[in-house]
MARKEKE-798900 format. One record per atom (N, C-alpha, C, CB): residue number from 1; residue in three letters; atom name; x, y, z. Coordinates in steps of 0.001 Angstrom, whole numbers, always signed. Glycine has a CB too. Layout:
<nodes>
   i  aa at      c1      c2      c3
 NUM Ala CA       X       Y       Z
...
</nodes>
This chain:
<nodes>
   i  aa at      c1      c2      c3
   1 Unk  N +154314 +211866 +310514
   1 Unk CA +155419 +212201 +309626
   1 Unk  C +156294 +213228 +310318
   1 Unk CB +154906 +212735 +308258
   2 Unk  N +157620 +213261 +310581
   2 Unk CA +158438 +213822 +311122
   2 Unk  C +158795 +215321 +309684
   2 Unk CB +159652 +212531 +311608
   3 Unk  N +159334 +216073 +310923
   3 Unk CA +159098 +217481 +309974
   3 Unk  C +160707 +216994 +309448
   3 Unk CB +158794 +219504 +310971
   4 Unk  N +160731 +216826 +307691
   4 Unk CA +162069 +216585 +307372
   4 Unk  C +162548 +215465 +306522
   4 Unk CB +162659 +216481 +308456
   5 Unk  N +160792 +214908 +306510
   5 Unk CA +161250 +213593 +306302
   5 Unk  C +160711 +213734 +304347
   5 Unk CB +160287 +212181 +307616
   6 Unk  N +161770 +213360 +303590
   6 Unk CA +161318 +213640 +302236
   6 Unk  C +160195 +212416 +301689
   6 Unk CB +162722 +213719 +301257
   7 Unk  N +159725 +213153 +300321
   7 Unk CA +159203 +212469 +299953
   7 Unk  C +158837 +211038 +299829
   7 Unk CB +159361 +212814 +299521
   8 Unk  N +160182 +211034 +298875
   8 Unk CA +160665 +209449 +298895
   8 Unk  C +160763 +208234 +299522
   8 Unk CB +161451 +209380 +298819
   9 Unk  N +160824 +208988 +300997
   9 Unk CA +160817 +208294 +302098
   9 Unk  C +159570 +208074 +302413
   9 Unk CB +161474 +208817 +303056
  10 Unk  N +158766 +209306 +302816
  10 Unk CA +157055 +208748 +303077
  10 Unk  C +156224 +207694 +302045
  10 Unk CB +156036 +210154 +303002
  11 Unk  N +157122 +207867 +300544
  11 Unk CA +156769 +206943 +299592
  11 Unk  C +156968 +205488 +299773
  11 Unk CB +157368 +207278 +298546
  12 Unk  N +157939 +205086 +300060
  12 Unk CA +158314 +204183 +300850
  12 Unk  C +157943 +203401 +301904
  12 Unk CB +158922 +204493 +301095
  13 Unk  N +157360 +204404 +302612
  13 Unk CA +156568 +203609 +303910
  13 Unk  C +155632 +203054 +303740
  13 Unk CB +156125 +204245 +304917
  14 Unk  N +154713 +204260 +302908
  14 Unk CA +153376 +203640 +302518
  14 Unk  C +153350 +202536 +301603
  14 Unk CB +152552 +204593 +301939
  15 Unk  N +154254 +202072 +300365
  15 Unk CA +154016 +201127 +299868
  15 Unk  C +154372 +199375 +300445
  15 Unk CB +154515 +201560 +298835
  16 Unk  N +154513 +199482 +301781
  16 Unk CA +154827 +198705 +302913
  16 Unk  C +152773 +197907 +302778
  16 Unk CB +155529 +200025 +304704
  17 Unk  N +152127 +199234 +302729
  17 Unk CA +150945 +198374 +302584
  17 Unk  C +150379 +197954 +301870
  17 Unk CB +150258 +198556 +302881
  18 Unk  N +149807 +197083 +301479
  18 Unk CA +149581 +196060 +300304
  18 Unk  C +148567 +197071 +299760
  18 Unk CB +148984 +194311 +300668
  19 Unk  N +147942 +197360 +300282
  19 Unk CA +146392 +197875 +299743
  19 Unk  C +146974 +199284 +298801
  19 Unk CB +145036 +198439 +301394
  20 Unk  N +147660 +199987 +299766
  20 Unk CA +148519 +201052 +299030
  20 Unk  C +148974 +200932 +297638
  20 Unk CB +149678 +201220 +299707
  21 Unk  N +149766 +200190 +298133
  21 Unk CA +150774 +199690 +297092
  21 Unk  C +150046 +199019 +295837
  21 Unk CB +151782 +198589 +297786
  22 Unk  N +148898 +198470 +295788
  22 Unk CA +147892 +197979 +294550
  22 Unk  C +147706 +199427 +293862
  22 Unk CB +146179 +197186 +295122
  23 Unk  N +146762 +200114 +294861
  23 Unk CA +146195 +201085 +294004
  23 Unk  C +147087 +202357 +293306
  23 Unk CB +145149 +201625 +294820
  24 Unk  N +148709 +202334 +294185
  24 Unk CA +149638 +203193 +294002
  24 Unk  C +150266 +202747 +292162
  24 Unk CB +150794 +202992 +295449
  25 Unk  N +150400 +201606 +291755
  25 Unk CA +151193 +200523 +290662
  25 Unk  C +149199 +200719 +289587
  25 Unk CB +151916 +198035 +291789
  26 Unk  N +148180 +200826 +290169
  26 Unk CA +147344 +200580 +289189
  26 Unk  C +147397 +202184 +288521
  26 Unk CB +145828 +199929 +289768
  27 Unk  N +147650 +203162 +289680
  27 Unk CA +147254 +204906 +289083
  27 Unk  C +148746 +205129 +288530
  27 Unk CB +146706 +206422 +290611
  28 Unk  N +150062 +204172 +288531
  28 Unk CA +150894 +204713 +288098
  28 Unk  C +150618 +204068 +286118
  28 Unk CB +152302 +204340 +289148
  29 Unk  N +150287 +203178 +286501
  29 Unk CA +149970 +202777 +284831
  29 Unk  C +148624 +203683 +283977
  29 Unk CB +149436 +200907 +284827
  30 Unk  N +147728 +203876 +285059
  30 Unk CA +146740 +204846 +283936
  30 Unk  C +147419 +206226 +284075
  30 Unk CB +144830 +205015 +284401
  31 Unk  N +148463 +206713 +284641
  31 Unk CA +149081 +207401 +283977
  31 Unk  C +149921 +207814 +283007
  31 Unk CB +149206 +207545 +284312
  32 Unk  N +150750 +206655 +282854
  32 Unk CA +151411 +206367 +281876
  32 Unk  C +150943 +205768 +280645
  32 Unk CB +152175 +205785 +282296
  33 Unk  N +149350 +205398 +280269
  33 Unk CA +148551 +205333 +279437
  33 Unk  C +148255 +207029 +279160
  33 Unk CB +147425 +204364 +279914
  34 Unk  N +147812 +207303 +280107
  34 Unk CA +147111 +208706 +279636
  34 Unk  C +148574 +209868 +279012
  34 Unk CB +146114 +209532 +281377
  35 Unk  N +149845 +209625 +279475
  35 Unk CA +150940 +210126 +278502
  35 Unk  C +151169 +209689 +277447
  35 Unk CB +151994 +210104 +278867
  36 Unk  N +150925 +208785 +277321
  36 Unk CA +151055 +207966 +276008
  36 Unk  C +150464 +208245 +275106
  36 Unk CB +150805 +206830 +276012
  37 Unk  N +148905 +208678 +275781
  37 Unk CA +148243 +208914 +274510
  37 Unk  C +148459 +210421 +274193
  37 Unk CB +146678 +208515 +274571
  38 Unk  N +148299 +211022 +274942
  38 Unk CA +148698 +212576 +274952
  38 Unk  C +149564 +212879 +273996
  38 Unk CB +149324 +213067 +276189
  39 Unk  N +151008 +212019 +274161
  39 Unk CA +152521 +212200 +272936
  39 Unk  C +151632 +211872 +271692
  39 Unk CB +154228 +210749 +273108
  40 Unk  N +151079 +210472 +271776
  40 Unk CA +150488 +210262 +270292
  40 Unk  C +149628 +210947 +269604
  40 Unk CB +149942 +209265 +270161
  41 Unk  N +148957 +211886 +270413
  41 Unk CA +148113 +213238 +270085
  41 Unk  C +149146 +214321 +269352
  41 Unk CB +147446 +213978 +271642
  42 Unk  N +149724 +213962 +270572
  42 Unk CA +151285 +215296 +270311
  42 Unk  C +151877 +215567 +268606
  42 Unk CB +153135 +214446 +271299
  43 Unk  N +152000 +213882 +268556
  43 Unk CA +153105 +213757 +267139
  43 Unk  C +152129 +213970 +266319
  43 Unk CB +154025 +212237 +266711
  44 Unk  N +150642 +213689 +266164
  44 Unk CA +149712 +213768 +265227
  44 Unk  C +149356 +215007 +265097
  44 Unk CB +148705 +213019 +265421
  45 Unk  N +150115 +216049 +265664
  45 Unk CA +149341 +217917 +265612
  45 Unk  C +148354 +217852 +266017
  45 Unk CB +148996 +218800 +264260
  46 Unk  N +147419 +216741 +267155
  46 Unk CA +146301 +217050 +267742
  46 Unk  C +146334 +217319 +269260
  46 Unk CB +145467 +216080 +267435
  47 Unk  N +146513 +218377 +269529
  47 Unk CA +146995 +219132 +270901
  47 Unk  C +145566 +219230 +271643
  47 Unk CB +147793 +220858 +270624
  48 Unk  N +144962 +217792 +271561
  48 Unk CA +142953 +218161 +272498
  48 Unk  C +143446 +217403 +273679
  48 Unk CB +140876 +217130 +271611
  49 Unk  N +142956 +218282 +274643
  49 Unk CA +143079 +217566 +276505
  49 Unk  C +141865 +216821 +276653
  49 Unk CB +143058 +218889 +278043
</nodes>
């Protein structure tokens, strides 16, 4: 990695590899499950991590 080179860009490269790129699209959805449920905690006044 070149000193300079942003994020976005190293993001980029790596999803060039398949294998990457699976497990990068599977941890972006159990994250966006795990916000999901969090808000729905949120709106219910149940603020438990």
């Amino acid at each position: 990695m070149e000193l300079g080179t942003s994020i976005d860009d190293l993001l980029k490269e790596e999803l060039k590899n398949p294998e990457f790129k699976r497990e990068y699209e599977a941890e972006c959805e159990r994250l966006e499950s795990a916000y999901a449920a969090y808000k729905a905690r949120e709106n219910l006044g149940q603020h438990k991590s």
